[in-house]
N, C-alpha and C positions, 0 to 999 in steps of 0.2 A: 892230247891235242888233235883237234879234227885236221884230218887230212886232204889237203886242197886236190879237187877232182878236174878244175879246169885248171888248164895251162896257162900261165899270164901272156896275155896279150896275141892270142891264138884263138882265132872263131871258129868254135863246135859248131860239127855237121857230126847230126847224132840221124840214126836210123830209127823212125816208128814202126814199135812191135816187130823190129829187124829191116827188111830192106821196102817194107809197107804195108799200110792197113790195107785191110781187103773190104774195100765197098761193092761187094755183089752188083748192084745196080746201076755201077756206071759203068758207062760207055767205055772207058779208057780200060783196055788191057790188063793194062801195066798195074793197075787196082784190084787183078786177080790173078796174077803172075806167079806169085809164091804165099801157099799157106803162113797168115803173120805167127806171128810169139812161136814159131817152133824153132828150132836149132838148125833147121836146113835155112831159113830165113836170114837168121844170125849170122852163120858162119857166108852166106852168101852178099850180107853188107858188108862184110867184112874183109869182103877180095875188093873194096873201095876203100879209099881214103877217110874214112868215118872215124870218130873218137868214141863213140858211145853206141850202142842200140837201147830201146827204151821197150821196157814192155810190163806188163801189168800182174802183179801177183796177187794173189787170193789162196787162201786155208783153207784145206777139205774139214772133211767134221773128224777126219780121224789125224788130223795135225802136221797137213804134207804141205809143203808150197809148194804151187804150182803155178802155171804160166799160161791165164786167161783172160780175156778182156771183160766181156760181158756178165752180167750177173744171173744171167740162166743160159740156160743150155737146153736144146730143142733137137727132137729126133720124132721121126714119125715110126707107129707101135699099131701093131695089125691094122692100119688106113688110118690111126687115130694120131693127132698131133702131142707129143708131147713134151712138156719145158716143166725142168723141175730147176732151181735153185743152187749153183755151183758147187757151195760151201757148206749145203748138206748132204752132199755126195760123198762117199769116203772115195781112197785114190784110187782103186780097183775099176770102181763102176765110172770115175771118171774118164779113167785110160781106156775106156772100153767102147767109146765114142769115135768114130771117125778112123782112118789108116791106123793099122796093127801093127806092130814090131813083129812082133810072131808069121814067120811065111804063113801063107795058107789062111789067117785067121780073119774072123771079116767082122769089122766093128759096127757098130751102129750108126743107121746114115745120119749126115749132119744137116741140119736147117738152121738158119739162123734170119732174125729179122731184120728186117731195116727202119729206118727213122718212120718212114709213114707209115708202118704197120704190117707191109708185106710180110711172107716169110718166102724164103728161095732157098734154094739146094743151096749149100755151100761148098760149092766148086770152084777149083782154082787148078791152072796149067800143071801147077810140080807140088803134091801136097808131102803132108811127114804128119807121123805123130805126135798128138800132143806128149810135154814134156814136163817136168817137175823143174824147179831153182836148181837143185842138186845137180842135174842133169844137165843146164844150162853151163851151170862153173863146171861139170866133166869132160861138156864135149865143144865146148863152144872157144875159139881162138882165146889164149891167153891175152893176146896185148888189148883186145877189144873192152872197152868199158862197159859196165850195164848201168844204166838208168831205171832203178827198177822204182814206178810206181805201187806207190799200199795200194790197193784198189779196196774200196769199200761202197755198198750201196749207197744212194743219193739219197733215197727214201725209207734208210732204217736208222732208228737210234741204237747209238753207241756208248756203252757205259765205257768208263775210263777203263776197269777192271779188262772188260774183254776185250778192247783195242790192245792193252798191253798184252793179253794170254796171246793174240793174233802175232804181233809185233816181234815177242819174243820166239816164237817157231821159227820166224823168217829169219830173224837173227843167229837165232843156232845154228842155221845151214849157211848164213854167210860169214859169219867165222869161221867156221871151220872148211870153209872152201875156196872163200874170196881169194886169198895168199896177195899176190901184191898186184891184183887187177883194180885198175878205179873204179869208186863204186858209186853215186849218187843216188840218195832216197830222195823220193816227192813222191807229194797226195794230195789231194784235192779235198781231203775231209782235215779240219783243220786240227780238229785235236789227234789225228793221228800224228802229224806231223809233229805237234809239239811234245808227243807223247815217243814218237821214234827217238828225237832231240834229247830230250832228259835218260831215256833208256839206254845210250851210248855216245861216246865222244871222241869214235875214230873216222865216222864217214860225216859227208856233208846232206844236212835235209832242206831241201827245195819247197818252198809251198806251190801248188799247182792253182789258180784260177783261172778264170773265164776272163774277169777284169771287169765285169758289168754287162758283159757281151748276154750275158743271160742273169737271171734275179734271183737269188735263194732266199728261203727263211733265215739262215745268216749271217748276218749283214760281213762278217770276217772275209765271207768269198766275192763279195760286190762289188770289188772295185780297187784298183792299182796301190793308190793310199791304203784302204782295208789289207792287204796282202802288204806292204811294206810296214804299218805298224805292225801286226801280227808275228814277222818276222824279226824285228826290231825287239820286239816283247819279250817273245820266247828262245833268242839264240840261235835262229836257223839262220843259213847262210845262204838264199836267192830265192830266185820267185822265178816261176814257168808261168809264162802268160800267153792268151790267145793273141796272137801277132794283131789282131784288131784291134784288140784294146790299148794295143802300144802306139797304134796308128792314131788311135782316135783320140790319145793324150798322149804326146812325145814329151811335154815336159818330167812327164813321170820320171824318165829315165837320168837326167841328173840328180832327182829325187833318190831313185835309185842307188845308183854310183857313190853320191855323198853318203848315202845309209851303210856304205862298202858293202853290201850285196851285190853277188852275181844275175842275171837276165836272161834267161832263158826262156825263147818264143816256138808254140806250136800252135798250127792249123794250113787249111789250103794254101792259103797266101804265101804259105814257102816252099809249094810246090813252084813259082814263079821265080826264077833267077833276079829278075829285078827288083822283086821283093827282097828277095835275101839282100842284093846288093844294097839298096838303100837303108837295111839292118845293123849291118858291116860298119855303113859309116855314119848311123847311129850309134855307135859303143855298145851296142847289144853282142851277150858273151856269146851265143850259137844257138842254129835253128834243129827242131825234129821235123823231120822230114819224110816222104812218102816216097819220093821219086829220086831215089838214093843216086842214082848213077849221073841222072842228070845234076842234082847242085852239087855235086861234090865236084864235078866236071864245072861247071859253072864256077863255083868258091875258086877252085886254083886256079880259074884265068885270072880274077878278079886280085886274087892277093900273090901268090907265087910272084916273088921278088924278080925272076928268070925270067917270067913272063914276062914281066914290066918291061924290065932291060932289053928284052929282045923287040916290043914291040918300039920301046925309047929310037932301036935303032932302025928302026923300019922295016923290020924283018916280015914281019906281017900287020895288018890293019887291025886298028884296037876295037876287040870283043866287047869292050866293058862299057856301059854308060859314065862321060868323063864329063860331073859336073863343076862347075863352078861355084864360090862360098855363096853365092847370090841364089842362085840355080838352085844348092840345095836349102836355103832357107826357104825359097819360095816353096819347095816340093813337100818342105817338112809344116807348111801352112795348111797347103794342097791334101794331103793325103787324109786330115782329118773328116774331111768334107766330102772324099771320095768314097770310105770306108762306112760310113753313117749306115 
């Protein structure tokens, strides 16, 4: 029997790639505050009120899972740039990128790109090692859940055979290390998902889309319905969707609900407190998030029963936006048209 990773009637504040992505390029700090997907990251959402951190696995060529985002890796080689391919890297020449465990030892510098094509140092305030899965269940807080996305290229095909050889290495390290931490799998590549699904029947698999937010060659990842039959199909138990595409069809979500699938949303929009709030009371199950300290801070003014009662008594002036059934029909009209 698969084992339910969300809590009933409790909205998940999960942490991205740990307490946040690192977008080099923007202006806000706090987007390069803590190197993401390492264990220093992890264990540091996790001095917040968070139920999951989320972050992205991929297979070296020599059969390790490890904990990276992107699908190449770039360093610069006597003045020359170089990006070779993750997952033809074995785990040695991987580890051998960026801060060393080893005192003394000095890895190779990191670049990485951004959306329009830059490349920039990848620098951040408090960096760490990268780290493997094994690593992450040895050193990473027990109570904290992992959300761990398959990560697979956008732009390769996958035979079934090799999603499963992938599948199966990851699996081997989370049984035998998981013990009784909540685990949620999602992917954004559809047949892995249904391919995790049939492979095992202890944890729950999430499908990840866009929602239509962007267009692929298949049609599976286009769109809220596309991810709810998909889901429906093959026995997965929720959809991770770009909080836009829930904005831009809310009816989706009793579609949802009725399907008994869970909902789970990630993008900027839940770096905004009143994003998430209006989520909440949506009946959407919980946001990934960047800006950890703030919506977790945010989330408990909003739900904390104490809070309520103390603000009920006028102890202090209420934090929260307090709509009316009118107010939020109108805003759940509204939002389609704002988000376009």
């Amino acid at each position: 029997m698969v084992r339910s990773a969300l809590k009933p009637a409790r909205f998940a504040v999960i942490g991205h790639r740990g307490k946040g992505m690192n977008a080099l390029a923007s202006p806000d700090r706090r987007m390069r505050e803590i190197k993401e997907n390492s264990v220093l990251s992890f264990n540091e959402a996790g001095r917040f009120p968070v139920d999951f951190v989320e972050f992205d696995v991929q297979v070296t060529k020599d059969d390790c899972p490890i904990i990276f985002h992107d699908n190449f890796i770039l360093t610069e080689e006597n003045g020359q740039m170089s990006e070779k391919r993750v997952t033809e890297l074995n785990l040695e020449e991987f580890l051998s990128y960026g801060p060393q465990k080893e005192r003394g030892k000095v890895g190779k510098p990191l670049l990485r790109k951004t959306k329009d094509g830059r490349v920039l140092n990848w620098n951040v305030e408090s960096d760490d090692p990268f780290c493997t899965l094994q690593e992450a269940f040895e050193r990473v807080d027990s109570h904290l859940g992992f959300n761990i996305e398959l990560k697979f290229d956008d732009n390769l095909v996958y035979q079934e055979e090799e999603l499963a050889h992938i599948l199966l290495v990851i699996l081997e390290v989370v049984f035998k290390y998981a013990k009784e931490r909540p685990i949620i799998f999602s992917s954004f590549q559809p047949d892995a998902a249904l391919v995790m699904r049939r492979l095992q029947n202890t944890y729950p698999v999430f499908f990840l889309t866009n929602g239509g937010t962007e267009i692929y060659g298949d049609a599976r990842r286009n769109s809220l319905d596309e991810a709810i039959k998909h889901c429906l199909t093959n026995g997965l138990q929720g959809i991770v969707s770009e909080v836009k595409a829930v904005f831009r069809n809310p009816s989706a979500i009793p579609r949802i609900k009725e399907s008994n699938l869970a909902l789970l949303t990630y993008g900027q929009l839940n770096n905004v407190p009143e994003a998430v709030y209006i989520q909440h009371l949506m009946g959407i199950n919980g946001v990934i998030v960047d800006l950890v300290q703030e919506i977790t801070e945010a989330v408990s003014e909003f739900i904390n029963p104490e809070t309520e009662a103390a603000e009920a008594d006028g102890d202090k002036p209420n934090s929260k936006p307090n709509f009316s059934q009118r107010e939020l029909s109108f805003l759940l009209r509204l939002i389609p048209e704002l988000v376009q």
